[in-house]
C-alpha positions as CSV (number, residue, x, y, z in Angstrom):
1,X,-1.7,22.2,33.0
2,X,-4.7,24.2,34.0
3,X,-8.2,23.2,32.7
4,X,-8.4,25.6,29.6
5,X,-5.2,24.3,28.6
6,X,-6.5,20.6,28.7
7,X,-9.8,21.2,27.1
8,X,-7.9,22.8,24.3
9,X,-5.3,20.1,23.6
10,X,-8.1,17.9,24.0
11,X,-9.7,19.4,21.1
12,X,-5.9,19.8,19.0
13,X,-6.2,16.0,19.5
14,X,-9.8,15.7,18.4
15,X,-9.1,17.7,15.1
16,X,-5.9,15.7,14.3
17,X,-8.1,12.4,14.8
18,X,-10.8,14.0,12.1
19,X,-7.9,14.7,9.6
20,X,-6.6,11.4,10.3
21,X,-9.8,10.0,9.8
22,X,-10.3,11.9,6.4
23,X,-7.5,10.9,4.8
24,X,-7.6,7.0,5.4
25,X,-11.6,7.7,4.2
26,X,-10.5,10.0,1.2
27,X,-8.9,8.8,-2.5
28,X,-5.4,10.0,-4.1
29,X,-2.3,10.1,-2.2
30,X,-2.2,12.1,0.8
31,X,1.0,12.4,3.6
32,X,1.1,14.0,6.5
33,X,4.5,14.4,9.2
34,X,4.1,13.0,12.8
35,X,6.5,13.8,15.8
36,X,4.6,13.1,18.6
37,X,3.3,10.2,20.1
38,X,0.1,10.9,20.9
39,X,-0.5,11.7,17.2
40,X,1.5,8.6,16.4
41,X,-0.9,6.6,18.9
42,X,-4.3,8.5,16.9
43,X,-2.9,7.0,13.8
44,X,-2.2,3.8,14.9
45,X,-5.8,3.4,16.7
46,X,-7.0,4.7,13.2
47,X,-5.5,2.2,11.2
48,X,-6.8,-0.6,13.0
49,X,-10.5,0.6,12.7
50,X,-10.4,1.4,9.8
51,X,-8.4,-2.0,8.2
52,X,-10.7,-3.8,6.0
53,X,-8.1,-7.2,5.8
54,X,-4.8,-6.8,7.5
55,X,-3.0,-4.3,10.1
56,X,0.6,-5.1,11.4
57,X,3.2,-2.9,13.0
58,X,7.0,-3.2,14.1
59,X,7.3,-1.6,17.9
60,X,11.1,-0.7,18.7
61,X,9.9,-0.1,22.5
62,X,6.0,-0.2,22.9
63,X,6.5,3.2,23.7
64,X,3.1,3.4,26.6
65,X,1.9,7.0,25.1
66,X,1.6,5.6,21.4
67,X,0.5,1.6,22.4
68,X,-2.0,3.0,24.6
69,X,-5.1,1.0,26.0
70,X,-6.9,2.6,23.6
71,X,-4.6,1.3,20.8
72,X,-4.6,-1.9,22.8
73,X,-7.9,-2.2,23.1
74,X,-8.2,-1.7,19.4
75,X,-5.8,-4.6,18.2
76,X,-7.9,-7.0,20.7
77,X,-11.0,-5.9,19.2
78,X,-9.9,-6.5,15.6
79,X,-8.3,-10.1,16.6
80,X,-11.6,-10.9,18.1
81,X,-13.4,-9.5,15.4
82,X,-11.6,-12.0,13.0
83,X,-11.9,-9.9,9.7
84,X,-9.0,-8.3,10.3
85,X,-5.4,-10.1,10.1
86,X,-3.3,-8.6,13.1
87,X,0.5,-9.0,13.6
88,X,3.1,-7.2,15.8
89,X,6.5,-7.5,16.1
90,X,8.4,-6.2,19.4
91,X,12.1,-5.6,18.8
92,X,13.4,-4.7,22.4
93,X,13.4,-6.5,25.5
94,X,11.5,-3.4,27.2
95,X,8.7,-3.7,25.0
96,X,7.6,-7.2,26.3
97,X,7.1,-5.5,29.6
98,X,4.5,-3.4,28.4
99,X,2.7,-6.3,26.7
100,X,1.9,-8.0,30.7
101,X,-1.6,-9.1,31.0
102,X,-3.0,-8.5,27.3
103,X,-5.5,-10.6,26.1
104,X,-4.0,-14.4,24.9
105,X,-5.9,-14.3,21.6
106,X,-3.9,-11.1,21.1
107,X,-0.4,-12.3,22.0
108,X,-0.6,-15.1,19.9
109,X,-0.6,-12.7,16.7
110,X,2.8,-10.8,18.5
111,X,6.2,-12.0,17.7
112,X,9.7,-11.2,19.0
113,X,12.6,-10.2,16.4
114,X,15.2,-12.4,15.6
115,X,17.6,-9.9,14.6
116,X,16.5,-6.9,17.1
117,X,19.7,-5.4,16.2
118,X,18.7,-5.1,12.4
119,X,15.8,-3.0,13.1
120,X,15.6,0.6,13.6
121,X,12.6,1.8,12.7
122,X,8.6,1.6,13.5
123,X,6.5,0.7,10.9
124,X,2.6,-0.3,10.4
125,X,1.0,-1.9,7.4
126,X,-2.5,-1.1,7.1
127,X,-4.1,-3.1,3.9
128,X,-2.5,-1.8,0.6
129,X,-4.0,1.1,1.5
130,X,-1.6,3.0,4.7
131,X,1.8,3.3,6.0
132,X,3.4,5.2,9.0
133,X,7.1,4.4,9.3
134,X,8.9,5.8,11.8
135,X,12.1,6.2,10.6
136,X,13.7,8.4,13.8
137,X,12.2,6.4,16.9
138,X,14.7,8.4,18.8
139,X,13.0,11.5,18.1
140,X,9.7,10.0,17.1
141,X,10.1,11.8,13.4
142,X,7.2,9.6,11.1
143,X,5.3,10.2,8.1
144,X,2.0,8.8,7.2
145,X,1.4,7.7,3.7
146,X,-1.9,6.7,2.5
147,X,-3.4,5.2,-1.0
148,X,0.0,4.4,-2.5
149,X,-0.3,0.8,-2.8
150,X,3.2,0.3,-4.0
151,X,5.0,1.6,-0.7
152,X,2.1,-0.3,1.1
153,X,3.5,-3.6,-0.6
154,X,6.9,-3.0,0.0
155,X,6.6,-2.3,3.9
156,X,4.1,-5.2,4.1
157,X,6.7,-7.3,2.3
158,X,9.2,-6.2,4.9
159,X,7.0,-6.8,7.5
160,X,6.4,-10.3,6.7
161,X,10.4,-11.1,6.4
162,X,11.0,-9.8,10.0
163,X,7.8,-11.5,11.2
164,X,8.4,-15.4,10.0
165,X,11.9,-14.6,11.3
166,X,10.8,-13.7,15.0
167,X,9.6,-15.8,17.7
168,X,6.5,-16.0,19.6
169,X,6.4,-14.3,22.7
């Protein structure tokens, strides 16, 4: 990729962030479709900084380009910060590999699945307020809800199941 190229998907990435941002900041329902992981890892990092109470995800893989160090780095930030309730849950075996030499505080709000073979999608919670669920993690095919509290519920609801189910990691 030359250097033209780069500074202008660096700026695509900069505008998808903004709208991101926008929408998480705005009122009345708003959804947007997400098939790439580097948008997928902008809305993740999003969710986390912007969570007022609680952020938690289900990760099939820990696919590296979406749980970035900047998404990392985000999550550790928010555990240390203590305002902010954080939990993951890892489904796969390769996932765990990518979770190697984070923080401790962090890892003690990550779980394994119990049932890995039950699961087959990607979800985050933010608050009542977001949701991105993944539901073609082959293909990485997502939407991204925010302000309807009712879907936030139910995928937190579903989120807390798996997680009391799974064991630390």
């Amino acid at each position: 990729m030359n250097e033209q190229d780069r500074v202008r998907n660096e700026r695509l990435l900069d505008d998808y962030r903004q709208a991101v941002c926008a929408m998480l900041e705005a009122d009345g329902f708003r959804r947007i479709e997400n098939s790439s992981p580097k948008h997928a890892a902008i809305i993740i990092e999003e969710m986390i900084g912007h969570a007022k109470h609680s952020f938690c995800a289900v990760a099939q893989r820990m696919n590296p380009e979406v749980w970035s160090p900047c998404v990392i780095d985000a999550l550790t930030k928010a555990v240390k910060g203590g305002s902010v309730a954080v939990s993951l849950l890892v489904v796969t075996p390769e996932a765990l590999t990518h979770l190697e030499g984070i923080d401790p505080e962090l890892r003690s709000h990550i779980r394994r699945a119990a049932h890995p073979e039950n699961i087959g999608i990607n979800l985050a919670v933010m608050d009542d307020k977001a949701v991105r669920l993944e539901y073609d993690v082959a293909n990485d095919r997502a939407t991204f809800c925010v302000n309807e509290a009712e879907l936030a519920s139910l995928a937190q609801a579903k989120f807390d199941a798996l997680y009391k189910a799974g064991t630390a990691i």
